[in-house]
N, C-alpha and C positions, 0 to 999 in steps of 0.2 A: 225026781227032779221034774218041776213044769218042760213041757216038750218048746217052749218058746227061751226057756233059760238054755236047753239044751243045744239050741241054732245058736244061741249069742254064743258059747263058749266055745262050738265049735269054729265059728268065724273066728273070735280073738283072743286064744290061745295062743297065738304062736307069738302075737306082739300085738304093739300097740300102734294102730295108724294114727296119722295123722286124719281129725276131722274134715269132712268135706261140705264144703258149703249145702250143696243138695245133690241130690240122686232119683234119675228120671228113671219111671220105672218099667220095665221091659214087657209090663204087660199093658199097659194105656197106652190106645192109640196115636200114634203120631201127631195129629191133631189138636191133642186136649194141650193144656198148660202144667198138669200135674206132676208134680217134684214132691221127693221128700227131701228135708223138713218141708211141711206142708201147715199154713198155720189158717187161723182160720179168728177174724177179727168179730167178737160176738156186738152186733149192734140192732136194735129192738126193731127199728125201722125197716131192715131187710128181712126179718125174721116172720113168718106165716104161720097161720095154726092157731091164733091168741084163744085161748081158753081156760074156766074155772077146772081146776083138779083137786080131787081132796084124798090126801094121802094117808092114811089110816097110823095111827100108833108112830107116827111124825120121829123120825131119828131124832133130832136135833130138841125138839120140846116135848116127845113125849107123849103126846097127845093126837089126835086127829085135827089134820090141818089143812085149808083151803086156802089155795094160790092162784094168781092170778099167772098164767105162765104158756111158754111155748112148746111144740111138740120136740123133744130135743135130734132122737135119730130122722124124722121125717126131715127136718131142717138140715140136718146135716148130709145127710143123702142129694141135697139140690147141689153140694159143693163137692161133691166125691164120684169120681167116676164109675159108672152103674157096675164095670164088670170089676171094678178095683179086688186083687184077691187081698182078703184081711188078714192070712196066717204069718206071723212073725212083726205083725204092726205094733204098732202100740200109741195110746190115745195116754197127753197128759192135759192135764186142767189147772192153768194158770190163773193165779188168783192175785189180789188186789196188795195182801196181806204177806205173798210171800210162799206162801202154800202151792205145792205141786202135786197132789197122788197123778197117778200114772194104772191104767188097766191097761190088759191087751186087748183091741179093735174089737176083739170075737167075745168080749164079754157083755158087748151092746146087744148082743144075741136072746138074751137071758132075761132081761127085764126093762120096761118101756121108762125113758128119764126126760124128762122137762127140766124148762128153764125158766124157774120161777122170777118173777121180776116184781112182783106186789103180794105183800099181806093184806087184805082186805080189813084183818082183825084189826090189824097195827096201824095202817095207812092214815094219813093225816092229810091237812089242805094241802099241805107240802111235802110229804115225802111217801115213798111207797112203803116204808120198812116201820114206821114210827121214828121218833125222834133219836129213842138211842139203838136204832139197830140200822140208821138209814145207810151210816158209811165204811161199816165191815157187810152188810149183805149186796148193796150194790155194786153191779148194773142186775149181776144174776146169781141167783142161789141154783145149781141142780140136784134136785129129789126122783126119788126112784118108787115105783107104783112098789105096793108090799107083794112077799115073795119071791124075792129074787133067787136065782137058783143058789143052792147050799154050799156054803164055800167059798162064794164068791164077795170079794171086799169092796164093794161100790162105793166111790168119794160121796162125803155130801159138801159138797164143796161153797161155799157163797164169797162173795166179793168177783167170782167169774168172768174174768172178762177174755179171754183167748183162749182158743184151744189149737193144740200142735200134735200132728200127726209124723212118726219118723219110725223106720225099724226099729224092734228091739235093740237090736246090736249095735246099731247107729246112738239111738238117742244114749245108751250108756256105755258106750265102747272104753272109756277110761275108767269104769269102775266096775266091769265087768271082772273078776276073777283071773287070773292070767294059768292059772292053776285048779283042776279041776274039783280038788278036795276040798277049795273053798268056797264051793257053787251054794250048800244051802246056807251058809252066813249071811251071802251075797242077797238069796231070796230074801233070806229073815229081815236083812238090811232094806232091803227094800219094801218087804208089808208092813213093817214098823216102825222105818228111820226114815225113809227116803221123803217121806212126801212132808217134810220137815228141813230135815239136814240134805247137805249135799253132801259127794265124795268127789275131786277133781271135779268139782262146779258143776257134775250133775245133781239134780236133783229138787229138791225144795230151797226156799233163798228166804224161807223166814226165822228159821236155826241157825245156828254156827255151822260154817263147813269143820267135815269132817278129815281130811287129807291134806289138802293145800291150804298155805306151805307148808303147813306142818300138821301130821296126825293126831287124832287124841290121845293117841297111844303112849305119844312120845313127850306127853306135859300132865298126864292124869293117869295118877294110878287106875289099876284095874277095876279096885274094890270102891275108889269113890264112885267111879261109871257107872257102876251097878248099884251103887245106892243111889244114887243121882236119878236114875232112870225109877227108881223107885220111888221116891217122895225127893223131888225138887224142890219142894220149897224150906228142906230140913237143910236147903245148902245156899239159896236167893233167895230170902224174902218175896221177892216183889219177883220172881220167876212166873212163865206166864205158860211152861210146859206144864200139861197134865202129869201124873205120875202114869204109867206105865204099868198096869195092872194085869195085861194078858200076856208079862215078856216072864215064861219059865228061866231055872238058872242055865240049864242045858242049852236051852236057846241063845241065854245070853253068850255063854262059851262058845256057840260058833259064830256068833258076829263079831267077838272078839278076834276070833280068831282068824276073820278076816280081812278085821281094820288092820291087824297085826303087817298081814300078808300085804296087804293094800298100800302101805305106804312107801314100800316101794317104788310104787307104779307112782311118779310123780309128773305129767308130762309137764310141758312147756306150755302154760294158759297164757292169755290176754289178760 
């Protein structure tokens, strides 16, 4: 089990608190203003560093690809307090579409990310993106130099526009596991569900929530979920999810066997 899963379960295990608006943190100086949640509004004009990057065997196209973009942790380092300790953080990236992955703090560690805001290839008199990619990739796409360390699941996220910083155990205390045997469900749910679906409104907000009010669990057989997740459009037509091509059946059985678990945990939302 990741050692930052391992803090969150030990915090909320015993139950489920109620959210807190924010939490100052015991190591920032008295002085600063720093709270988590701590969000951070991406706007070009405050942003430093503007520079060509060309990013080799490009995630997204495939190819080698030159951006017009900002240096991402240099920029973000001017808004985070210098001694800020990043073990148990976690860094999510709000997008335009709905879309949320989520890394921990300490995986910025690992490989250098920009904040792409123009295609030179595509760019027109009017848009940065070309015409059909100008209103799912803006304000900002972020791309990651090649080589990231192994293992490591970097968003390539575009339509960008905020980023939120809050504890592990914070940003998903409702849908953390209440029960320890369903910690790696909960991981699985979260390297292949979350930054999609939500569980008790954490999570991605461009899928169906998955928990409130009601579970999958509890209106979808088992077997269609699993084929669902396998080829969607053999069930929507006009379904806009990829299929699901790196989820084993082993793997599916423990996020089942979480959402199972999960709908218990129903709090009291907005």
């Amino acid at each position: 089990m990741n050692k930052y899963l391992a803090f969150a379960l030990i915090l909320c295990c015993a139950c489920q608190p109620v959210k807190e608006e924010s939490t100052t943190l015991n190591n920032i100086p008295s002085n600063t203003a720093f709270t988590l949640p701590f969000t951070w509004e991406l706007d070009q004009a405050s942003l430093k560093g503007d520079t060509l990057i060309t990013i080799e065997s490009e995630f997204l196209f495939k190819k080698d690809k030159t951006y017009q973009a900002f240096p991402f942790q240099e920029n973000l380092a001017t808004v985070l307090p210098a001694d800020l300790d990043r073990e148990g953080l976690e860094i999510v990236f709000r997008c335009v579409d709905g879309y949320g992955p989520s890394i921990p703090l300490t995986y910025l560690d690992s490989s250098a990310a920009y904040l792409a805001y123009r295609d030179p290839e595509l760019a027109t008199a009017n848009t940065s993106w070309g015409d059909s990619l100008q209103q799912k990739f803006a304000p900002f796409y972020i791309v990651w130099e090649k080589n990231p360390v192994a293992g490591k699941n970097l968003p390539w996220a575009y339509g960008l526009y905020q980023i939120e910083i809050n504890s592990f155990a914070a940003e998903y205390q409702y849908s953390i596991p209440t029960d320890a045997q369903f910690a790696a469900g909960f991981e699985l749910f979260q390297e292949k569900c979350m930054k999609c679906h939500a569980i008790n409104q954490e999570g991605g907000r461009m899928a169906p929530e998955f928990n409130y009010p009601k579970n999958i669990t509890e209106y979808w057989d088992k077997e269609d979920i699993w084929a669902f997740a396998k080829a969607p459009q053999s069930y929507r037509a006009t379904s806009l999810m990829p299929a699901v091509t790196d989820l084993e059946r082993e793997e599916f059985e423990q996020i089942y066997a979480y959402l199972e678990h999960i709908k218990s945990v129903k709090p009291a939302l907005d």
